[in-house]
C-alpha positions as CSV (number, residue, x, y, z in Angstrom):
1,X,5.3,55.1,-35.6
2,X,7.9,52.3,-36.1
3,X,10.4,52.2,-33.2
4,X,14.0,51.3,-34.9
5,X,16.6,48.7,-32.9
6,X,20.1,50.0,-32.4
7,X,22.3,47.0,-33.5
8,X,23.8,46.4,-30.0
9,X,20.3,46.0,-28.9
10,X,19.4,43.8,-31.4
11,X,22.6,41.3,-30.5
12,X,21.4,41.8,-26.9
13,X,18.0,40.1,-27.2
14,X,19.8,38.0,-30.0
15,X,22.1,36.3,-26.9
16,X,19.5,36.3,-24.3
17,X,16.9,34.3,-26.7
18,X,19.9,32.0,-27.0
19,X,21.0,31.6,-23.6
20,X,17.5,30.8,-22.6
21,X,16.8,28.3,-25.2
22,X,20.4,26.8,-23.9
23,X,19.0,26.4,-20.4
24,X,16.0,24.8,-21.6
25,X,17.6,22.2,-23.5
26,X,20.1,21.6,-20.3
27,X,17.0,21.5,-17.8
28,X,14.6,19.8,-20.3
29,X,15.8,18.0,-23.3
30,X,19.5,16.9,-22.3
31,X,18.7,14.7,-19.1
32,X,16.3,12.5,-21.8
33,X,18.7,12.0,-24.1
34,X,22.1,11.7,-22.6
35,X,21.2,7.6,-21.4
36,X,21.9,7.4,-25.4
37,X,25.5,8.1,-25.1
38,X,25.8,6.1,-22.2
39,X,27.5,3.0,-23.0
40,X,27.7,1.2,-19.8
41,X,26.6,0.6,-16.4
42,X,28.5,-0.1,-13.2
43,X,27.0,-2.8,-11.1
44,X,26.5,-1.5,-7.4
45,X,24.7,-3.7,-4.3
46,X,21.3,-1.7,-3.6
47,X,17.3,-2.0,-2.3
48,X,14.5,-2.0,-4.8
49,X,11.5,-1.6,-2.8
50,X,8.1,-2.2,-4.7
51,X,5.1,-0.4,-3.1
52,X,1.7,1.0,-3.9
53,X,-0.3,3.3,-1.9
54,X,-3.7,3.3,-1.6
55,X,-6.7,4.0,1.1
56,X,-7.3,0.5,3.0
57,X,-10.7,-0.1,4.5
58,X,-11.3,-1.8,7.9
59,X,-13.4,-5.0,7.8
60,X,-14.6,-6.2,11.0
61,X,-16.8,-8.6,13.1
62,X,-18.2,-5.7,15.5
63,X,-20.8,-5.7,17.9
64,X,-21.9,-2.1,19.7
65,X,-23.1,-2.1,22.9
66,X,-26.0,0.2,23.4
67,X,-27.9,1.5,26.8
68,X,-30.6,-0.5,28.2
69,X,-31.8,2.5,30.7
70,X,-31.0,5.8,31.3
71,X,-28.3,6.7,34.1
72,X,-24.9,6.9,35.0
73,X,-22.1,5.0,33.2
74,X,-18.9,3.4,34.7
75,X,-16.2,1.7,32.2
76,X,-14.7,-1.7,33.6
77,X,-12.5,-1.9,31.1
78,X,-9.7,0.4,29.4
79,X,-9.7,1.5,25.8
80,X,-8.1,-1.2,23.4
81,X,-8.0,-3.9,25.7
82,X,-8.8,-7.6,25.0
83,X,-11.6,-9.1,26.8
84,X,-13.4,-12.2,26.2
85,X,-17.0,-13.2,24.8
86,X,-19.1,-12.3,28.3
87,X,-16.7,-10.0,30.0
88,X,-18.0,-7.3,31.7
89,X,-16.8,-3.5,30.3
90,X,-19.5,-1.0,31.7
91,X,-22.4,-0.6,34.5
92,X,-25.1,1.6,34.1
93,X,-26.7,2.9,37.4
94,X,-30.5,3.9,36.5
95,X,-31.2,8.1,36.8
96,X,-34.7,9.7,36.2
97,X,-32.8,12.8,35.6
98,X,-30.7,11.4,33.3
99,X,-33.7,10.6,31.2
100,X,-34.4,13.9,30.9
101,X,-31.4,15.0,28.8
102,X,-31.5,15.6,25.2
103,X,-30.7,12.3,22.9
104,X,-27.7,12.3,21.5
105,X,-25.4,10.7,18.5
106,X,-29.0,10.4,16.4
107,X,-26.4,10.3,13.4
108,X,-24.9,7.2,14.2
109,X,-27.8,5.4,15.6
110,X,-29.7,6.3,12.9
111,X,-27.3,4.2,10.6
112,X,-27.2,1.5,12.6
113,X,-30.9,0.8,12.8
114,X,-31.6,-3.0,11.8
115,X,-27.7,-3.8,13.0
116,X,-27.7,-7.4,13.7
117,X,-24.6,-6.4,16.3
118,X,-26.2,-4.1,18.3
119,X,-25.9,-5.6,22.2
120,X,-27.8,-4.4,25.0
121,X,-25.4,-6.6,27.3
122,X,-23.3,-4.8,29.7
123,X,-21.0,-7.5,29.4
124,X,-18.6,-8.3,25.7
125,X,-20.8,-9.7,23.1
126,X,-17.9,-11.3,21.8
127,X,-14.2,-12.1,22.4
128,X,-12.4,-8.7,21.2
129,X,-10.8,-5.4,21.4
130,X,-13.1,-2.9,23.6
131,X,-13.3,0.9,22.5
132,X,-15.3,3.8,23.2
133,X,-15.6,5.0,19.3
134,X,-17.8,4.0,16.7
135,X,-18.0,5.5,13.1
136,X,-21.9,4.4,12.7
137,X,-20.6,2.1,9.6
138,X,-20.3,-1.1,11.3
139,X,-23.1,-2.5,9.9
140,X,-21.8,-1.8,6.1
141,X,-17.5,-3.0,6.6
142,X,-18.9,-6.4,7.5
143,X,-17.3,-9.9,6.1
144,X,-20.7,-10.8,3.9
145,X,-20.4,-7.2,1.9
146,X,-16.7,-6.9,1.2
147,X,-16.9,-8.6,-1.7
148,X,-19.8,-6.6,-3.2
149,X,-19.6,-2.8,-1.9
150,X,-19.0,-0.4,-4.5
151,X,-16.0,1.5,-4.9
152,X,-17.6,4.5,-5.9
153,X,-20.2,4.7,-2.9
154,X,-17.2,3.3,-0.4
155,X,-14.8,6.9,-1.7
156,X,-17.3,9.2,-1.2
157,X,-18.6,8.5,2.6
158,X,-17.3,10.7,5.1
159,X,-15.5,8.4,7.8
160,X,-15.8,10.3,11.0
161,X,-15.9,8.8,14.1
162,X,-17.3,9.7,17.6
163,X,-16.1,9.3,20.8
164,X,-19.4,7.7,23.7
165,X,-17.1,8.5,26.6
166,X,-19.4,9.9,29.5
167,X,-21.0,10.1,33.0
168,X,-24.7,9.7,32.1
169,X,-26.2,7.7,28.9
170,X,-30.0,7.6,27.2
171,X,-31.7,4.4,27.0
172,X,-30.8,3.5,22.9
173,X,-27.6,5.4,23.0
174,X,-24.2,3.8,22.0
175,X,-21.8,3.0,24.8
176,X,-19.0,0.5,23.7
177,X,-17.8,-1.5,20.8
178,X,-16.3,-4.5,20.2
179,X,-14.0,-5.4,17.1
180,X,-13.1,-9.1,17.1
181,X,-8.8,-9.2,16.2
182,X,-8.7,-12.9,15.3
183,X,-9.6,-12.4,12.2
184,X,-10.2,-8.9,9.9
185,X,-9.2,-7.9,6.6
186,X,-8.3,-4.6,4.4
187,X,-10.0,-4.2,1.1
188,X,-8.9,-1.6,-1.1
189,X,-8.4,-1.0,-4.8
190,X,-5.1,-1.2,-6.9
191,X,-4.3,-0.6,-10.8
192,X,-4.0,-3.4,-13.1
193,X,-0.1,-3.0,-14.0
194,X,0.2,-3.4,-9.2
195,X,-2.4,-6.6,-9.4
196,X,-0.5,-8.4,-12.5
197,X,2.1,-9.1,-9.8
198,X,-0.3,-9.8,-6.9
199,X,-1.4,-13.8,-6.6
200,X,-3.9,-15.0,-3.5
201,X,-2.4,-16.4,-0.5
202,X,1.2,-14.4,-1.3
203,X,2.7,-12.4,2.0
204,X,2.9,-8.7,1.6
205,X,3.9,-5.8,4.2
206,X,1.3,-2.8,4.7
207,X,2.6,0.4,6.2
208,X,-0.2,2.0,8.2
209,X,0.0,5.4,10.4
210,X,0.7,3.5,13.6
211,X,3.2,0.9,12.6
212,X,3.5,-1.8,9.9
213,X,1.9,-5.1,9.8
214,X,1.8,-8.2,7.9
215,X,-0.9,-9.5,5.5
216,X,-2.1,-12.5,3.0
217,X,-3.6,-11.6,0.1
218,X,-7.0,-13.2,0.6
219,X,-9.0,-11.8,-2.5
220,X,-8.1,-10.4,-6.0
221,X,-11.4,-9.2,-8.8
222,X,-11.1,-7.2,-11.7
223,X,-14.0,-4.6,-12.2
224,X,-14.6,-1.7,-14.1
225,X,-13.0,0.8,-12.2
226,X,-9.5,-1.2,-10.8
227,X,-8.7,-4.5,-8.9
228,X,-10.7,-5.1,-5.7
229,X,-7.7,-6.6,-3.7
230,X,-8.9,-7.7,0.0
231,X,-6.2,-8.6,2.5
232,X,-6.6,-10.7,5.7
233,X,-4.7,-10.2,8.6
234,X,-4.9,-12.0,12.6
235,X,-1.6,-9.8,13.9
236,X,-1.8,-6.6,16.4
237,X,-2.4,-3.1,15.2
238,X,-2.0,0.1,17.6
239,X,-5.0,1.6,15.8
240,X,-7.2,-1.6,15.4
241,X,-10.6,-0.9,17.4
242,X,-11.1,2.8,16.3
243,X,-9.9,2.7,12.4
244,X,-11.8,2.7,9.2
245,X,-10.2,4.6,6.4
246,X,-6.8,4.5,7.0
247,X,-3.7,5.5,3.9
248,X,-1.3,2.8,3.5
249,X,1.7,1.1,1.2
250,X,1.7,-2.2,0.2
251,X,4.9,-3.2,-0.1
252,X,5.3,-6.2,-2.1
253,X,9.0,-6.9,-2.2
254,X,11.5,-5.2,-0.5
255,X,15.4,-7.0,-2.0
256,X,19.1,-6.2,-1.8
257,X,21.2,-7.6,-4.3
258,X,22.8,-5.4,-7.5
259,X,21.2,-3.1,-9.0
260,X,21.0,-3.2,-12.8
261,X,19.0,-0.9,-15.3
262,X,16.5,-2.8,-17.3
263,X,17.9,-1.7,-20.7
264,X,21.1,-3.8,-20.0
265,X,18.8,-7.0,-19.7
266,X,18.5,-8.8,-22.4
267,X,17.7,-12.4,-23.4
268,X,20.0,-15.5,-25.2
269,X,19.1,-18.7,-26.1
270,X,15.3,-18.3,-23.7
271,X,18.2,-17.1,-20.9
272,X,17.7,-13.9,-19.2
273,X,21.2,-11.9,-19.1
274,X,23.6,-9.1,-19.4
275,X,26.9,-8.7,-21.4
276,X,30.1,-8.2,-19.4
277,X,33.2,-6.6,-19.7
278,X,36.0,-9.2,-19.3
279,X,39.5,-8.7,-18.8
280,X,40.6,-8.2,-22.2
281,X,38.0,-5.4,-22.8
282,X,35.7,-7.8,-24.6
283,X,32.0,-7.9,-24.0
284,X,30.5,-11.6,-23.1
285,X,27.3,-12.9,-22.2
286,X,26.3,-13.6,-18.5
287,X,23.1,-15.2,-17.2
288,X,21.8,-13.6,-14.0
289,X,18.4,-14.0,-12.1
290,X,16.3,-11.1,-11.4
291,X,15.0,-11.2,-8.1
292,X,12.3,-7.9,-8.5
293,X,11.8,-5.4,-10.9
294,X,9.6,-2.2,-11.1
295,X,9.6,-1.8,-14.7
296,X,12.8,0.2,-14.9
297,X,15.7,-1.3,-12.8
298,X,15.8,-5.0,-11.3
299,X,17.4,-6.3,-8.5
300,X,19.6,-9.6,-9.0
301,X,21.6,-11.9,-7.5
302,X,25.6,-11.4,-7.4
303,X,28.4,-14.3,-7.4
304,X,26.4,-17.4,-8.0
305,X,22.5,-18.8,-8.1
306,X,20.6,-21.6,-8.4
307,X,18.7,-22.1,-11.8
308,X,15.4,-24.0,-12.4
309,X,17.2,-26.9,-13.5
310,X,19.2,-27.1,-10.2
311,X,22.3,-25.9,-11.9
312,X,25.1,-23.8,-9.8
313,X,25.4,-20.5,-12.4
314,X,27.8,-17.8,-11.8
315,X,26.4,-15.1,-12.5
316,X,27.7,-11.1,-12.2
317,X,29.7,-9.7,-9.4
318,X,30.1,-5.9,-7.9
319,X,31.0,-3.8,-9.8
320,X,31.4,-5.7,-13.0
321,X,30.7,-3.4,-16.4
322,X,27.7,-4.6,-18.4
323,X,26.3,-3.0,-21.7
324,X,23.4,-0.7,-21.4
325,X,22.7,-1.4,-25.1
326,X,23.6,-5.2,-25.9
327,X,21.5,-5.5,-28.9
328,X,24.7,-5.1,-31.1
329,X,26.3,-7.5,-28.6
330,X,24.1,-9.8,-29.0
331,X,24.0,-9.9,-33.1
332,X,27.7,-10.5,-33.2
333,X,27.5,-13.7,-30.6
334,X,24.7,-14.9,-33.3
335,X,26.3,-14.5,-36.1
336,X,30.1,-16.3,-34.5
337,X,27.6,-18.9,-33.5
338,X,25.9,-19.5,-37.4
């Protein structure tokens, strides 16, 4: 049985199909679309910040201190201070009845079995930052194997650490670590379009959870699966001793200046510029220097820079009006020029 529409209905669903297929083309298509009937852009001062985030890895020269006899423990020393190569940071007081307890942290021990920094001195190893917590992995982040472990095997440990605080140890057990902060590096992996504008020995910012530090870029290698980038670092970190796996930014340029959409750059006579509106409505050509991009707007100087010849240029100011297409612009200066 056919069920017949009443014309009013029909005109009903009529205007909602439309109305909804106007919202669609407001919310979806329009926004893509209108940058075509924009003709111009107004020149405004602004921050381009260019970062990548990532998961850095800890690399450090670590020696653990382990129990030499069962007993009671003491700590000399306070978690994440520096103390020297030969320092003394725990006592253990021999205890039969401490012998008797159950072993414990079998997990971490187990890893570190053949661990060339495994101490039984009660006294630092070497010069460094003491702490109580050890991950069982300091034998694998070491500054012979961060060139060569996998990426694959490196994302799909679990990074869970253990705190060896107590009043009795086992003979064998883990008591203390050391992490040396003159030198240590971050190694962690970055797409190719973030390592094109990476270059060894260059300064970048990383933002870690407990406060941002500076870094040189020590290491850059292509493989199959991204760019290994490892950085080096000799500066303070709140989270040193006890971190592993830790998510950062790597900010790479962080510049004021004006803000210009990529589409109005565009380059005359091997000159990078934009066309500006001058006084008498006309559109002219203006060389500027572009002190960061991120693929879609730049950052550039204002007023007047320095070229590579050692010229004075003066360049764009606030608020000046440049062409967001200057193709057409461009054509027209050509052919005035032939």
């Amino acid at each position: 049985m056919k069920i017949k529409l009443k014309n009013k209905t029909k005109r009903a669903i009529c205007i909602y199909v439309i109305v909804l297929l106007l919202l669609y083309i407001v919310v979806e298509i329009l926004p893509s679309v209108t940058d075509i009937f924009e003709t111009t852009q107004i020149l405004e001062p602004g921050n381009l910040t260019l970062s990548y985030e990532t998961t850095g890895y800890f690399i450090k020269e670590e020696a653990v201190g382990i129990a030499a006899e069962s007993g009671s423990i003491a700590y000399l020393v306070e978690e994440k201070t520096a103390v020297k190569k030969g320092y003394p940071v725990v006592s253990v007081e021999p205890s039969e009845s401490a012998s008797r307890e159950n072993p414990r942290y079998t997990e971490y021990t187990d890893k570190l079995k053949g661990f060339e920094g495994l101490s039984t001195d009660y006294n630092a190893p070497i010069s460094g930052i003491f702490s109580l917590y050890i991950d069982g992995y300091e034998d694998y982040f070491t500054f012979a194997n961060m060139e060569k472990v996998k990426r694959s095997t490196v994302e799909s440990l679990s990074y869970k650490t253990v705190d060896t605080e107590r009043s009795s140890v086992l003979e064998g057990e883990p008591v203390y670590k050391i992490s040396g902060d003159d030198n240590w590096y971050i190694l962690c992996w970055v797409d190719e379009e973030t390592a094109s504008g990476y270059e060894e020995g260059r300064k970048v910012e990383l933002q870690l959870p407990e406060g941002n530090v500076e870094a040189d870029i020590y290491k850059i290698k292509e493989e199959k699966d991204g760019f290994r980038v490892i950085f080096h670092l000799d500066v303070y970190y709140e989270a040193f001793a006890e971190s592993r796996a830790e998510e950062m930014t790597i900010v790479t340029s962080d510049n004021d200046g004006l803000i210009v959409d990529n589409k109005c750059i565009i380059e005359k006579d091997g000159k990078k510029g934009v066309y500006v509106r001058n006084k008498n409505g006309e559109y002219e050509f203006k060389q500027i220097k572009v002190i960061s991009s991120n693929g879609e707007e730049s950052v550039i100087e204002d007023a007047t820079f320095i070229d590579e010849e050692g010229n004075q240029v003066y360049t764009v100011d606030v608020y000046d009006e440049v062409l967001k297409h200057p193709q057409s612009a461009l054509e027209e200066d050509e052919e005035k020029e032939n």
